[in-house]
C-alpha positions as CSV (number, residue, x, y, z in Angstrom):
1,X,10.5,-15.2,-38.6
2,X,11.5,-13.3,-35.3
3,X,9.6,-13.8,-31.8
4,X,9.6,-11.1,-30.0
5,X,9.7,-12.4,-26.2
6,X,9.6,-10.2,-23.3
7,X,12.7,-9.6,-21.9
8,X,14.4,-8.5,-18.5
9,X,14.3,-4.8,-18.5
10,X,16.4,-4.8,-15.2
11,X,16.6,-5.8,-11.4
12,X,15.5,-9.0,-11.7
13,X,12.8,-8.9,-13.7
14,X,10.8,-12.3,-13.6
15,X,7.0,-11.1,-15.1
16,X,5.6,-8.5,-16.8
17,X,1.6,-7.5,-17.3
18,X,0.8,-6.8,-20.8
19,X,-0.8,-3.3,-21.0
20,X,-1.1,-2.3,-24.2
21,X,-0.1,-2.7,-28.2
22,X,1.0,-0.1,-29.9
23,X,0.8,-2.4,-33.5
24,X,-1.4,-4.7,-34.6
25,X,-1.2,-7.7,-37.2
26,X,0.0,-6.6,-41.0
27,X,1.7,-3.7,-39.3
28,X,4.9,-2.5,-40.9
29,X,7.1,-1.8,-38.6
30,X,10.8,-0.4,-38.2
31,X,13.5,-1.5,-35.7
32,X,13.4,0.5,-32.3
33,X,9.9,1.2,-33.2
34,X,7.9,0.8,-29.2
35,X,5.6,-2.5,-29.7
36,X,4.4,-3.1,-26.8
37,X,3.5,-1.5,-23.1
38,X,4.7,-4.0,-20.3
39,X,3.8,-3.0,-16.5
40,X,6.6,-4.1,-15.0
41,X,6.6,-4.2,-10.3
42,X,7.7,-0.2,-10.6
43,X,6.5,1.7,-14.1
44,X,5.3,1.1,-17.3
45,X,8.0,0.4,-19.8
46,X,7.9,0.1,-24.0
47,X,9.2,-3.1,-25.9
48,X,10.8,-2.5,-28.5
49,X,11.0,-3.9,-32.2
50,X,13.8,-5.5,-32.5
51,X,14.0,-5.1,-36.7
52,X,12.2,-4.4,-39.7
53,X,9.6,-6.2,-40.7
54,X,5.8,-7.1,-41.0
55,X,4.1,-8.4,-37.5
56,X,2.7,-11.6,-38.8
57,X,0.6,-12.4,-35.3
58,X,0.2,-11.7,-31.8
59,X,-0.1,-14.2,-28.9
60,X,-0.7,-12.7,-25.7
61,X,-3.7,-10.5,-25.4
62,X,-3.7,-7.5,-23.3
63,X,-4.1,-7.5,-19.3
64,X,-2.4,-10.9,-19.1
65,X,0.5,-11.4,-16.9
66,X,3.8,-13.8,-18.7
67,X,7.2,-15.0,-17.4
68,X,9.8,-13.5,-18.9
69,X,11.0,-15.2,-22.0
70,X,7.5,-15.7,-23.0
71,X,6.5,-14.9,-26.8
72,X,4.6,-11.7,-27.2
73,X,4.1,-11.7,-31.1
74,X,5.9,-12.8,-34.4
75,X,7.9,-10.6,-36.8
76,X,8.6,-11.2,-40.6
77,X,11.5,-9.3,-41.1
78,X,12.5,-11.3,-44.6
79,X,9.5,-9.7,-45.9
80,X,8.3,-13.2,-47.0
81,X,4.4,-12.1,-45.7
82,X,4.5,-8.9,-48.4
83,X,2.4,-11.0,-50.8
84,X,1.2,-14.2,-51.0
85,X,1.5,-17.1,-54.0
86,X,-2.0,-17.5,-53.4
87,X,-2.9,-13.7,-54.1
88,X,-0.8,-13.6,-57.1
89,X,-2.6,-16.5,-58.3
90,X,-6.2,-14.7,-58.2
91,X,-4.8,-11.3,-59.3
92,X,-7.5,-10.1,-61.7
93,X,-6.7,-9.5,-65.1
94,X,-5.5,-5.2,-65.4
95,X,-8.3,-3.2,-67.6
96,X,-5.6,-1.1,-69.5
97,X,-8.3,2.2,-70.0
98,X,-6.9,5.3,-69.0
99,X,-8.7,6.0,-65.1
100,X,-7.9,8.0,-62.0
101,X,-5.5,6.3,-60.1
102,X,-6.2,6.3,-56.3
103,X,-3.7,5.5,-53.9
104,X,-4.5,2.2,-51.9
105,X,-2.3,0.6,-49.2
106,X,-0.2,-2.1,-49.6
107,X,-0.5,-5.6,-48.6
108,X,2.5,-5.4,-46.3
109,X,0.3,-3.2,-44.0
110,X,0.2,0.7,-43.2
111,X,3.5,1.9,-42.2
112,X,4.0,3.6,-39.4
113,X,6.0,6.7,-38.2
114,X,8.1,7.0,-35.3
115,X,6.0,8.8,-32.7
116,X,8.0,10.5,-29.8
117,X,5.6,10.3,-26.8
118,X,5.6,8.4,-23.3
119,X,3.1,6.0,-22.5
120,X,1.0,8.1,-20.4
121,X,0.9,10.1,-23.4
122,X,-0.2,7.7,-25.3
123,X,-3.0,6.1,-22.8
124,X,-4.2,9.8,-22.9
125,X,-4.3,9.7,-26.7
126,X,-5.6,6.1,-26.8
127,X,-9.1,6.8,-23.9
128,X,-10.0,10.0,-26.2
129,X,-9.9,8.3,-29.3
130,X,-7.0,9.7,-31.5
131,X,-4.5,8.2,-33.5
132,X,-1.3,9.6,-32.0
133,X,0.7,9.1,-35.3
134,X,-1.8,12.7,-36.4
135,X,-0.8,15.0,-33.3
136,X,1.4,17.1,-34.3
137,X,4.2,18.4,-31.7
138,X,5.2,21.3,-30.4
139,X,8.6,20.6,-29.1
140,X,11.5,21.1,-31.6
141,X,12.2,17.2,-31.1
142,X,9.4,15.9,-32.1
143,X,8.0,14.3,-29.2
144,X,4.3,14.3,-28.4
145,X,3.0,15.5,-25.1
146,X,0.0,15.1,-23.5
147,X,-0.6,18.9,-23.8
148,X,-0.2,18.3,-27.4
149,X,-2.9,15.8,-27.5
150,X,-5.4,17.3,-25.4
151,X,-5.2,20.8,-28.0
152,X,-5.5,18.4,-30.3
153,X,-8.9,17.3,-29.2
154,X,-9.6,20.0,-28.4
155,X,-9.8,21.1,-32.3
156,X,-11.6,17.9,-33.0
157,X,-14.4,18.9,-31.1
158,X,-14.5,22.4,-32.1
159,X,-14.6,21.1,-35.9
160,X,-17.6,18.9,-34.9
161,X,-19.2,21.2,-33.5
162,X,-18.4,23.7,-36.3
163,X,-19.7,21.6,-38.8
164,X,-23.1,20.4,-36.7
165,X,-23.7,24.3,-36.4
166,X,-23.6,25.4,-40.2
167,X,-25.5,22.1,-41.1
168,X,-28.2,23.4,-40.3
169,X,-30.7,20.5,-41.8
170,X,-34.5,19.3,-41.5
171,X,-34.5,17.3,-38.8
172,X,-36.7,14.2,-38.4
173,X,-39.0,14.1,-35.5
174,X,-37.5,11.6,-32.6
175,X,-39.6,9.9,-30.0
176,X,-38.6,11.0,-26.6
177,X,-35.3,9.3,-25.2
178,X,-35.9,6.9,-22.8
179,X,-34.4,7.9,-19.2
180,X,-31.3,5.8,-18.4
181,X,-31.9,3.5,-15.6
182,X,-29.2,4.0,-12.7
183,X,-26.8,2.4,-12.8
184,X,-26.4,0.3,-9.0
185,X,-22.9,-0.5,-9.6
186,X,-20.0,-0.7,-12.2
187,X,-16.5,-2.4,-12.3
188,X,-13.2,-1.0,-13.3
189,X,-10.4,-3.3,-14.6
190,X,-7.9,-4.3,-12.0
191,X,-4.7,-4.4,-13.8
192,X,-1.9,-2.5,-14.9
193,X,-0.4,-0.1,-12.3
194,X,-2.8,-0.9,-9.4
195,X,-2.2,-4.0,-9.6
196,X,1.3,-3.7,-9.0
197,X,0.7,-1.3,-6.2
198,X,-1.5,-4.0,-4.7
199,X,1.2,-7.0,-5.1
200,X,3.9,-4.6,-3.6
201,X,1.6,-3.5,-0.3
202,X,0.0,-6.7,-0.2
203,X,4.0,-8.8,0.1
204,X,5.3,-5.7,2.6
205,X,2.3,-6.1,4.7
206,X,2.3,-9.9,5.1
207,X,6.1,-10.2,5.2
208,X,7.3,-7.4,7.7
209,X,6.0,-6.9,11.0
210,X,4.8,-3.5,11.3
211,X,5.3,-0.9,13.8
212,X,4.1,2.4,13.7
213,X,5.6,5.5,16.3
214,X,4.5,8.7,16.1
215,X,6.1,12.3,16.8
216,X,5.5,15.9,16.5
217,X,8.1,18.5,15.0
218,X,8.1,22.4,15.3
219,X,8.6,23.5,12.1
220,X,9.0,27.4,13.0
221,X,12.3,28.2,12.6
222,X,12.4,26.4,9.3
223,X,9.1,28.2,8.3
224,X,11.0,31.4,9.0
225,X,14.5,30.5,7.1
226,X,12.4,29.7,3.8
227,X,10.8,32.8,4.1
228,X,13.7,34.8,4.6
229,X,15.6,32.5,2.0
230,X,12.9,33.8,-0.6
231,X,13.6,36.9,0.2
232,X,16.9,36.5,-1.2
233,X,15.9,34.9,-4.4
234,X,16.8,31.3,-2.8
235,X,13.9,29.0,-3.0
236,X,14.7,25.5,-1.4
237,X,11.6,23.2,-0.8
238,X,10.5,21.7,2.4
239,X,11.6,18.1,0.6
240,X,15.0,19.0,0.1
241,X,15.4,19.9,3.9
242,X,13.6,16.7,5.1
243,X,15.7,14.8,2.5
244,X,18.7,16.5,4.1
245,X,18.0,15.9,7.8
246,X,16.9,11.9,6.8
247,X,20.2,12.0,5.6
248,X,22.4,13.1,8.9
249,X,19.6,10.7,10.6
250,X,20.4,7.8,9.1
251,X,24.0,8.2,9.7
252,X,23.5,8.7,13.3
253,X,20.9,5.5,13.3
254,X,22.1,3.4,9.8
255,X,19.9,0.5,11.3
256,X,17.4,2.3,9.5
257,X,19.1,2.0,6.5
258,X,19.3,-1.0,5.9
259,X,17.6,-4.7,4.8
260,X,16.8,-8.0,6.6
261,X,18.3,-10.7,4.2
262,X,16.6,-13.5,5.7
263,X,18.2,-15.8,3.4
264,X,21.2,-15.6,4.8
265,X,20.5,-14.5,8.1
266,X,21.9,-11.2,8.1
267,X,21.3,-7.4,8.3
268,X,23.0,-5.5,5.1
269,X,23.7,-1.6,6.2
270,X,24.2,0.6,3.7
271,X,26.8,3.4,3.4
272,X,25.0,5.0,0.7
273,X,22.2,7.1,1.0
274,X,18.9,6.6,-1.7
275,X,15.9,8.5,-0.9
276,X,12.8,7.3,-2.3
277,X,10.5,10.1,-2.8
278,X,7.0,8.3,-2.5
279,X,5.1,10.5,-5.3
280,X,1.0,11.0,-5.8
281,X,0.3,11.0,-9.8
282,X,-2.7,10.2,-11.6
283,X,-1.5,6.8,-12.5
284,X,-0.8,5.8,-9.2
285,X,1.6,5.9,-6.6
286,X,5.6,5.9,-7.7
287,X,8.5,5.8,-5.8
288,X,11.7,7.7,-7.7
289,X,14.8,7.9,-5.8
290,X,17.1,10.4,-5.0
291,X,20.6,8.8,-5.8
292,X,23.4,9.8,-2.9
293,X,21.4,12.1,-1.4
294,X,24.5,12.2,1.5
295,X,27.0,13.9,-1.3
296,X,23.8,16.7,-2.6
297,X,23.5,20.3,-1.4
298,X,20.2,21.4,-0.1
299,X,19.8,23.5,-3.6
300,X,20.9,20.2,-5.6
301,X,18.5,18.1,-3.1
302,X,15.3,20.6,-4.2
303,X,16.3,20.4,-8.0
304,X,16.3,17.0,-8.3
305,X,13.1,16.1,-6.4
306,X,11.9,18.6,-8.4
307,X,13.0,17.0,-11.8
308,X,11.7,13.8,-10.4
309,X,8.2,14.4,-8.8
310,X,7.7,16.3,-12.2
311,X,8.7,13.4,-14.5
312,X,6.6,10.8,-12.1
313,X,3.8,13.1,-12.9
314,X,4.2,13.1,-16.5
315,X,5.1,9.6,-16.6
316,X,9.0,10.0,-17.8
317,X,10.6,8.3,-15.3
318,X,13.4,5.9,-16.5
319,X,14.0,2.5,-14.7
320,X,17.2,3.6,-13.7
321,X,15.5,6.2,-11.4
322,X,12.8,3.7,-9.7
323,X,15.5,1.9,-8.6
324,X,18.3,1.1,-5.1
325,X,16.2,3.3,-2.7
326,X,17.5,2.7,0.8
327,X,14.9,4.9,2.8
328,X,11.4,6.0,1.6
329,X,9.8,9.5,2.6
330,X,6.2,10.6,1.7
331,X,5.4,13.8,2.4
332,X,1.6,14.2,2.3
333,X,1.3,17.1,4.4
334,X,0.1,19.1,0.9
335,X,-3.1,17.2,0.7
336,X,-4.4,17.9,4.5
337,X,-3.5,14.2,5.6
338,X,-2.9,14.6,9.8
339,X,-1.7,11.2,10.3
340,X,-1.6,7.4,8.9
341,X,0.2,4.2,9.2
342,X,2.4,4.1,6.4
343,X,3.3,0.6,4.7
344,X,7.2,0.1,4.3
345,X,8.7,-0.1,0.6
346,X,9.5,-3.4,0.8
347,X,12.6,-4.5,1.3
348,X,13.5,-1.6,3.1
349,X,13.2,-1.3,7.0
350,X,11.4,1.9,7.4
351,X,9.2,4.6,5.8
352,X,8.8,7.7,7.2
353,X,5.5,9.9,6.2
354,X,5.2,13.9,6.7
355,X,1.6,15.3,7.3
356,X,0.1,18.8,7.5
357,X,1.7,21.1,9.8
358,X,-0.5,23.7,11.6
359,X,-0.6,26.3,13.9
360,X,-0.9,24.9,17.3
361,X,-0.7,26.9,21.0
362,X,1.9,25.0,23.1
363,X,3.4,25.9,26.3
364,X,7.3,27.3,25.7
365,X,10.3,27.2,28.2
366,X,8.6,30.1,30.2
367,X,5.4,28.1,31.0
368,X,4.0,30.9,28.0
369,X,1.5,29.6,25.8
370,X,2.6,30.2,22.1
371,X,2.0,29.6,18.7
372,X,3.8,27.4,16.7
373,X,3.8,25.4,13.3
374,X,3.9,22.1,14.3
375,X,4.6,18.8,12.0
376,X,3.6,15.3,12.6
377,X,5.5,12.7,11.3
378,X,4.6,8.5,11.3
379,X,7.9,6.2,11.5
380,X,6.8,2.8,10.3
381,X,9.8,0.1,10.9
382,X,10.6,-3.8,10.7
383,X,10.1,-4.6,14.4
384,X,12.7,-7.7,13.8
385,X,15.4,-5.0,12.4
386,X,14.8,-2.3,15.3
387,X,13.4,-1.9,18.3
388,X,10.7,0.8,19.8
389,X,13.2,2.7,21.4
390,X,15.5,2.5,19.0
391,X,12.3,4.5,16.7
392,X,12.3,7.2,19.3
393,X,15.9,7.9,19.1
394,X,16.4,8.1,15.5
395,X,12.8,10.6,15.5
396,X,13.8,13.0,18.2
397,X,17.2,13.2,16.6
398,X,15.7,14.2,13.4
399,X,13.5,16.4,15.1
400,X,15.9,18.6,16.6
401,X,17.9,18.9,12.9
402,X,14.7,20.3,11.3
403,X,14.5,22.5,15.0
404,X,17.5,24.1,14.2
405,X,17.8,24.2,10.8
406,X,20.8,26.6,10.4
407,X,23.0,23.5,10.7
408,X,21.5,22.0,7.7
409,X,21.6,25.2,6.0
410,X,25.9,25.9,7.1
411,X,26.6,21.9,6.4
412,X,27.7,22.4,10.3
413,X,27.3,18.9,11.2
């Protein structure tokens, strides 16, 4: 008999919530088959199985939070739990007549197939209602995507529908529904990814001193360089240049990347560079990183917070790249935000947050009044790490890289 436990998927691991089980008791099920969704402090990661066998019970019920090394559920893999001397015992006596022979399951449990799909895929498959082992893919490996589960409702609900229009029946008379009192309030489980969110925010917010400076940018020239790059056939985000600038920043200011280890009463500066790309999906909020951002190009920069704000949104992200950030950026300019006080991404020291920019008359170096795109931006930093002025500094001189943004674009500093 196995226990499957749940295990350190990586940095540090200590707890786990349980989400969700993709098996239930009697299950066959085959090794590296996905058991089990964990929420884990930065995603939602599968368990798998770790051989063949029959799942014999489960111990922990779904929404509650373990220690790692904690038993999840038990696994026959001798196949001892196929059938029982007890069932044997009762097994009615065969009528040998000839008969129709209709397949029945066995008593090892339904077997499953190896379904290819994430778990956002599968939630998605699991609130409408579907057995995700019957959608079939359209990618040439075989793995289910939420597009592929939502066409596949879709036909679902066209076949109902079909089949309530041609059964066209008598119907009974029916008294008059009774109107559904309003409903004053309702509750929503708090578990799972928000829950997480809350435990991070909740330990950065009580454990750091906040501060909070704020700055504007004029985002012209760089307005005009992506326009004329475009013209050219070159598209390179507004990311990828803020990603680049933060980069040229921090090694100008490194205090700012870096981590109080108050253990050991020290301030570790790092000589890498991992941005963490604070990223809006319908799950929540996730932080990928860019890995050595300081040895990307502006075009490698755009790709890859490209690939990664895409697989946040889809829910691919790998552990590997939720991990080592050094410096967190949000850019929430897109959705109209004009300014906020950003919470840090504990352990780091800062967090810097991009809002909308807008056309704003300001007064130029001939006392003209002029119309330029302006940016705000919101520093948050650990006040014992760096000081006010410090802030300033590290702001103005990223300000006058994305002023002149040439230099990012020539690598000329």
């Amino acid at each position: 008999m196995l226990e499957v436990k749940l295990h350190d998927i990586g940095e540090g691991m200590t707890e786990g919530e349980i989400v969700h089980y993709l098996v239930k008791k009697g299950d066959m099920v085959k090794a590296d088959q996905p058991l089990v969704e964990v929420q884990t402090d930065k995603m939602v990661a599968e368990l798998p199985s770790p051989a063949e066998g029959i799942v014999t019970d489960i111990v922990v019920t779904p929404g509650e939070t373990v220690k790692v090394g904690t038993t999840l559920m038990y696994i026959d893999s001798a196949g001892d739990a196929a059938v029982k001397p007890s069932q044997m015992e009762k097994e009615p006596q065969i009528d040998h007549k000839p008969m129709r022979q209709t397949p029945q399951p066995t008593q090892a449990g339904r077997v499953f197939k190896r379904v290819l799909a994430t778990p956002h895929t599968r939630r998605i498959a699991r609130e409408r209602g579907i057995d995700i082992e019957q959608v079939p893919s359209s990618d040439a490996s075989g793995r289910v995507s939420e597009a592929d589960v939502i066409a596949y409702a879709s036909g679902e609900q066209a076949s109902q529908t079909h089949k309530t229009e041609t059964a066209v029946t008598v119907e009974t008379l029916r008294a008059p529904e009774t109107p559904e009192i309003e409903k004053k309030q309702e509750t929503i489980p708090f578990r799972g990814m928000r829950r997480q969110i809350a435990r991070n925010m909740t330990k950065s917010l009580y454990t750091i001193p906040h501060v909070t400076h704020f700055d504007d940018i004029d985002m012209t020239r760089l307005s005009d360089l992506r326009t004329s790059l475009k013209t050219d056939g070159i598209h390179i985000s507004v990311p990828a240049f803020l990603a680049k600038a933060l980069v040229y920043a921090l090694k100008e200011f490194p205090i700012f990347n870096a981590e109080l280890d108050e253990k050991n009463e020290q301030i570790v500066l790092y000589h890498h560079y991992n941005i963490g790309v604070a990223t809006d999906t319908e799950h929540g909020l996730v932080v990928p990183v860019v890995k050595d951002a300081h040895l990307k190009s502006l075009t490698q920069l755009h790709a890859e917070i490209r690939r990664l704000t895409d697989q946040a949104t889809t829910n691919q992200l790998s552990r590997e790249d939720m991990q080592d950030s050094t410096f967190t950026m949000s850019n929430v300019g897109p959705l109209g935000s004009t300014g906020a006080t950003p919470i840090i991404n504990y352990p780091e020291t800062a967090l810097i947050a991009f809002h909308k920019t807008k056309k704003t008359p300001v007064v130029d170096e001939n006392d003209e009044i002029v119309i330029r795109q302006i940016m705000t931006l919101s520093l948050s930093f650990d006040h014992r790490v760096a000081d006010g002025a410090t802030a300033v500094r590290f702001t103005n001189y990223f300000a006058t890289l994305l002023e002149n943004p040439y230099k990012l674009m020539l690598e000329m500093i």
